[in-house]
C-alpha positions as a Markdown table, in Angstrom:
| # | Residue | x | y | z |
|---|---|---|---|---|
| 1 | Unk | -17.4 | 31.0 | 115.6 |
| 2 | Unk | -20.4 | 28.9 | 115.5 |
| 3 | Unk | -21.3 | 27.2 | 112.3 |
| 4 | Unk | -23.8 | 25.8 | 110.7 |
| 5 | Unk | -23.7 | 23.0 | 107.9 |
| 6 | Unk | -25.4 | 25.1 | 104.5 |
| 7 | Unk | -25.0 | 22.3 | 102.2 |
| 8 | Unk | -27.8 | 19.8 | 101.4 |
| 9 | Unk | -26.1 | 16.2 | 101.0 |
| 10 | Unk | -25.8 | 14.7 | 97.5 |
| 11 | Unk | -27.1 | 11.1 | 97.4 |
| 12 | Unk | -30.7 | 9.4 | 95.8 |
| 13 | Unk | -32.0 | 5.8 | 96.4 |
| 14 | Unk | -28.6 | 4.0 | 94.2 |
| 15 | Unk | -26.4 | 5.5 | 96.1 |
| 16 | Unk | -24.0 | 2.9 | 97.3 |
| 17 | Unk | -21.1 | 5.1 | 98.3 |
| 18 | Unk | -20.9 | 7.5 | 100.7 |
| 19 | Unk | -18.2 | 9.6 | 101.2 |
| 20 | Unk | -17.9 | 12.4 | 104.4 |
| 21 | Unk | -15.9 | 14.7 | 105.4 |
| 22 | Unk | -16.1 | 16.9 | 108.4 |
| 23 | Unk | -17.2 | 20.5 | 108.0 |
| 24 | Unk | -17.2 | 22.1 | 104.7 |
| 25 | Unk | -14.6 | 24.6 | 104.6 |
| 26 | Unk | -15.9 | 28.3 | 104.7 |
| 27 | Unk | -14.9 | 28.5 | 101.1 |
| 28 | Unk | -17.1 | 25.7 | 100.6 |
| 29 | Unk | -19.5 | 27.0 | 102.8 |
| 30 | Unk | -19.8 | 30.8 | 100.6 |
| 31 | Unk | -19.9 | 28.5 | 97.6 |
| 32 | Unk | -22.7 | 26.2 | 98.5 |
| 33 | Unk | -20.6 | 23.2 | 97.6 |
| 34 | Unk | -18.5 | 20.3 | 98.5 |
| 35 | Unk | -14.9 | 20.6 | 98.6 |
| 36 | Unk | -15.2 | 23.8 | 96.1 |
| 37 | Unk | -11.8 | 25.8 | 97.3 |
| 38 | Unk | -9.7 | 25.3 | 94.7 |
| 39 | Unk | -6.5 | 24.3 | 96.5 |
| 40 | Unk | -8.5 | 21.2 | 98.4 |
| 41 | Unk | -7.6 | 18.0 | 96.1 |
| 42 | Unk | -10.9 | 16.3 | 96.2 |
| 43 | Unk | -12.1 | 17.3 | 92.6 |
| 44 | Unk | -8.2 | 16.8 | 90.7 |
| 45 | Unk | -8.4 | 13.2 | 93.2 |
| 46 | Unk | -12.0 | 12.1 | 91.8 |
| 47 | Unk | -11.0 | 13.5 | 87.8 |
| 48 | Unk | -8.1 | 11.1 | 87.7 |
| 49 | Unk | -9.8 | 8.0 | 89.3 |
| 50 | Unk | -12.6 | 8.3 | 86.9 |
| 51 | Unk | -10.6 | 9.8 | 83.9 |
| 52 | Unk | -13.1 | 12.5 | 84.0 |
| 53 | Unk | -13.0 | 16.2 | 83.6 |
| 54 | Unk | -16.1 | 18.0 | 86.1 |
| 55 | Unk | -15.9 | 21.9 | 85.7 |
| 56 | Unk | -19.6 | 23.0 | 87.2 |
| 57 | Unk | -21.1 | 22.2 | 90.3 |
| 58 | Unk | -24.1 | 20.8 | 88.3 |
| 59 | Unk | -21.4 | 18.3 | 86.4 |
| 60 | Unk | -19.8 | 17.3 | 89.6 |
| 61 | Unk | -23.4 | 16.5 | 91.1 |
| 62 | Unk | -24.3 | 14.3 | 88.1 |
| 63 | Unk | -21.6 | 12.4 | 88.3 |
| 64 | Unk | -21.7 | 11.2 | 91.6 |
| 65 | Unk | -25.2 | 10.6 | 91.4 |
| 66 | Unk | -24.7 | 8.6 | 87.7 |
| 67 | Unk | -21.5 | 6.3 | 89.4 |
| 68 | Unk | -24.1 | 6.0 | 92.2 |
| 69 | Unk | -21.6 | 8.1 | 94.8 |
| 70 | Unk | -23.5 | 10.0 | 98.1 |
| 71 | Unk | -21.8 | 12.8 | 99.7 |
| 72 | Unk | -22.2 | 14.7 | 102.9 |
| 73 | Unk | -20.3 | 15.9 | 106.0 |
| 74 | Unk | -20.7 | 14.5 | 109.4 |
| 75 | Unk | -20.9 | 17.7 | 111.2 |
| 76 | Unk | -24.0 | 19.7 | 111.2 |
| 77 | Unk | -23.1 | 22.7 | 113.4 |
| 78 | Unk | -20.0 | 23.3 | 115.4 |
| 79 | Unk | -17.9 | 26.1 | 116.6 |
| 80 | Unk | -14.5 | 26.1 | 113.8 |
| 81 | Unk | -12.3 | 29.0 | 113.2 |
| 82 | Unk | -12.3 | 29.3 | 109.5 |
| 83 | Unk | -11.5 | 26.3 | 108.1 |
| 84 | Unk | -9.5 | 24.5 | 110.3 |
| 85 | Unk | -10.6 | 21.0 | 111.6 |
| 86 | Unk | -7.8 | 21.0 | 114.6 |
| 87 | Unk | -10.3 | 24.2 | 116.1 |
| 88 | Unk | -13.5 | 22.0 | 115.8 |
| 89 | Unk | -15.6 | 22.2 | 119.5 |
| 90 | Unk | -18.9 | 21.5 | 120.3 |
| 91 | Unk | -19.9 | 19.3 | 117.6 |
| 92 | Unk | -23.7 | 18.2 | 116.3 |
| 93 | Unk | -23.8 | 15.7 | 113.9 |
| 94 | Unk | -26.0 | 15.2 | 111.1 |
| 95 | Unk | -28.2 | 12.4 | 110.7 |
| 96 | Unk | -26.1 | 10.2 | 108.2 |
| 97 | Unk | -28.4 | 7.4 | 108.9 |
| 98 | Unk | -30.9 | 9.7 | 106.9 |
| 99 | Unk | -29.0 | 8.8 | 103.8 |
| 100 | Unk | -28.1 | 5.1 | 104.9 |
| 101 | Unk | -31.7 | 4.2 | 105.8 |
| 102 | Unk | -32.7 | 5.8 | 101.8 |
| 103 | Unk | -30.0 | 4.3 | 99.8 |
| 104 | Unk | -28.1 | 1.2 | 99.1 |
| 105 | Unk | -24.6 | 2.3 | 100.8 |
| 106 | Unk | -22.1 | -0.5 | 101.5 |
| 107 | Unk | -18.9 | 1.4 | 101.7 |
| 108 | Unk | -18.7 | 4.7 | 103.8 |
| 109 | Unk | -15.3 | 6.5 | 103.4 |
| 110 | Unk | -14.0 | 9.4 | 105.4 |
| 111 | Unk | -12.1 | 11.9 | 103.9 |
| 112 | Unk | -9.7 | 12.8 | 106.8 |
| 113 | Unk | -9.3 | 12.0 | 110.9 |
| 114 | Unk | -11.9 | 14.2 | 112.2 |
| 115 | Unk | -14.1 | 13.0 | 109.7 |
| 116 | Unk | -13.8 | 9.8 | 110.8 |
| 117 | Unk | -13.5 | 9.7 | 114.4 |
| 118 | Unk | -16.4 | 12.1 | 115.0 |
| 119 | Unk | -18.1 | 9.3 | 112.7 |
| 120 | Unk | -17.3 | 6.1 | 114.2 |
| 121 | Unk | -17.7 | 7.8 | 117.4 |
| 122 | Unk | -21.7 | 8.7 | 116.4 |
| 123 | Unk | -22.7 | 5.8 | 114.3 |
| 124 | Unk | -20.4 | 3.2 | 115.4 |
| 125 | Unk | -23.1 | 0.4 | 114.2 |
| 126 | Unk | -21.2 | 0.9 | 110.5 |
| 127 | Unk | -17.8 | 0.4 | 111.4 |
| 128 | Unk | -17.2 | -2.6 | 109.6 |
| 129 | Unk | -18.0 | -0.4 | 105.8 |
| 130 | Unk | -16.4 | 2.4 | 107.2 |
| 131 | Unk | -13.0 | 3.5 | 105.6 |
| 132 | Unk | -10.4 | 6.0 | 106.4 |
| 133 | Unk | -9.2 | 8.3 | 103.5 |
| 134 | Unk | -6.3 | 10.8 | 104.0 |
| 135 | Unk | -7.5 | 14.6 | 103.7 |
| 136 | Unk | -7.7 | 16.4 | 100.3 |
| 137 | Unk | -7.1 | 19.5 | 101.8 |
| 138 | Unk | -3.8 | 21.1 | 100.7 |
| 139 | Unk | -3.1 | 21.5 | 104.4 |
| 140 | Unk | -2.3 | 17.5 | 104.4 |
| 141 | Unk | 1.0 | 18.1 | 103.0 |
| 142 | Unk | 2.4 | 14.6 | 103.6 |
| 143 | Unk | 0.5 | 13.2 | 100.8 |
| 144 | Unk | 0.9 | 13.9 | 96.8 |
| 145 | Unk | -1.5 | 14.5 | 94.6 |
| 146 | Unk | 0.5 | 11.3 | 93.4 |
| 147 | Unk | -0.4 | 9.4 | 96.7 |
| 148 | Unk | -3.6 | 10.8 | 97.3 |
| 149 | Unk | -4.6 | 9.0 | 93.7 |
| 150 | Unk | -3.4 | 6.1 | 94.6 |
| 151 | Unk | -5.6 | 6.0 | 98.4 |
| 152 | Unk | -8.8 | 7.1 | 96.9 |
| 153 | Unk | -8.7 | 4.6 | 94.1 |
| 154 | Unk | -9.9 | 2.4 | 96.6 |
| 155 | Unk | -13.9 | 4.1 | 95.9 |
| 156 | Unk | -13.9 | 3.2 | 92.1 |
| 157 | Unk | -13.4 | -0.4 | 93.2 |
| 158 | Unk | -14.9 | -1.2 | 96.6 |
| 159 | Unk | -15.6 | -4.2 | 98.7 |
């Protein structure tokens, strides 16, 4: 089914993280939100890096704009079934460099393989910033909540 991207990114001119996933999940997508199905891991990741608790999306938003965090996806339309990335087809891509060209990002991290790949395939000029993050969805069942902690810690202290 062909999909298009509902959700307008997160970032203002301080932003000097970006992270990205792929294609909001259709959960996410019903919910106007990033990462707002409550079995993904993003929000429980982000809560214990920060020692924070984030309940609304309004408090979630703040907070990535206050610790100067951007966040989008990479794709803007493609065809998905639900909300699997593995069914992902005929991608468009948005333009990140929308966000990078209005804001002080110097780490980019992806939040998943699709994520990244369609990304370093598209805007392989910021490679060198670019980092791979394993998926927060609760399909990645190879990593903890435990591990996934410990990966993601890496945006509280970047390069």
């Amino acid at each position: 089914m062909k999909v298009i991207h509902n959700i307008e990114p997160i970032y203002n001119k301080d932003s000097k993280i970006l992270i990205l996933g792929s294609m909001p999940s259709k959960i996410s997508r019903e919910n106007n939100f990033y990462y707002a199905n409550p079995t993904n891991r993003f929000w429980k990741i982000i809560s214990n890096i920060f020692n924070v608790e984030l309940k609304s999306h309004n408090e979630k938003k703040e907070f990535l704009l206050k610790n100067k965090i951007a966040m989008w996806d990479v794709i803007k339309s493609c065809d998905i079934n639900g909300s699997s990335d593995a069914s992902i087809k005929n991608v468009i891509v948005n333009d990140i460099d929308l966000i990078i060209k209005n804001s002080q990002i110097k780490n980019i991290y992806c939040t998943g393989k699709i994520s990244h790949k369609l990304f370093i395939k598209y805007f392989p000029q910021y490679i060198s910033i670019t980092t791979l993050l394993p998926s927060p969805s609760s399909a990645n069942a190879t990593y903890s909540l435990e591990r996934l902690i410990k990966e993601y810690e890496k945006i509280k202290k970047p390069n």
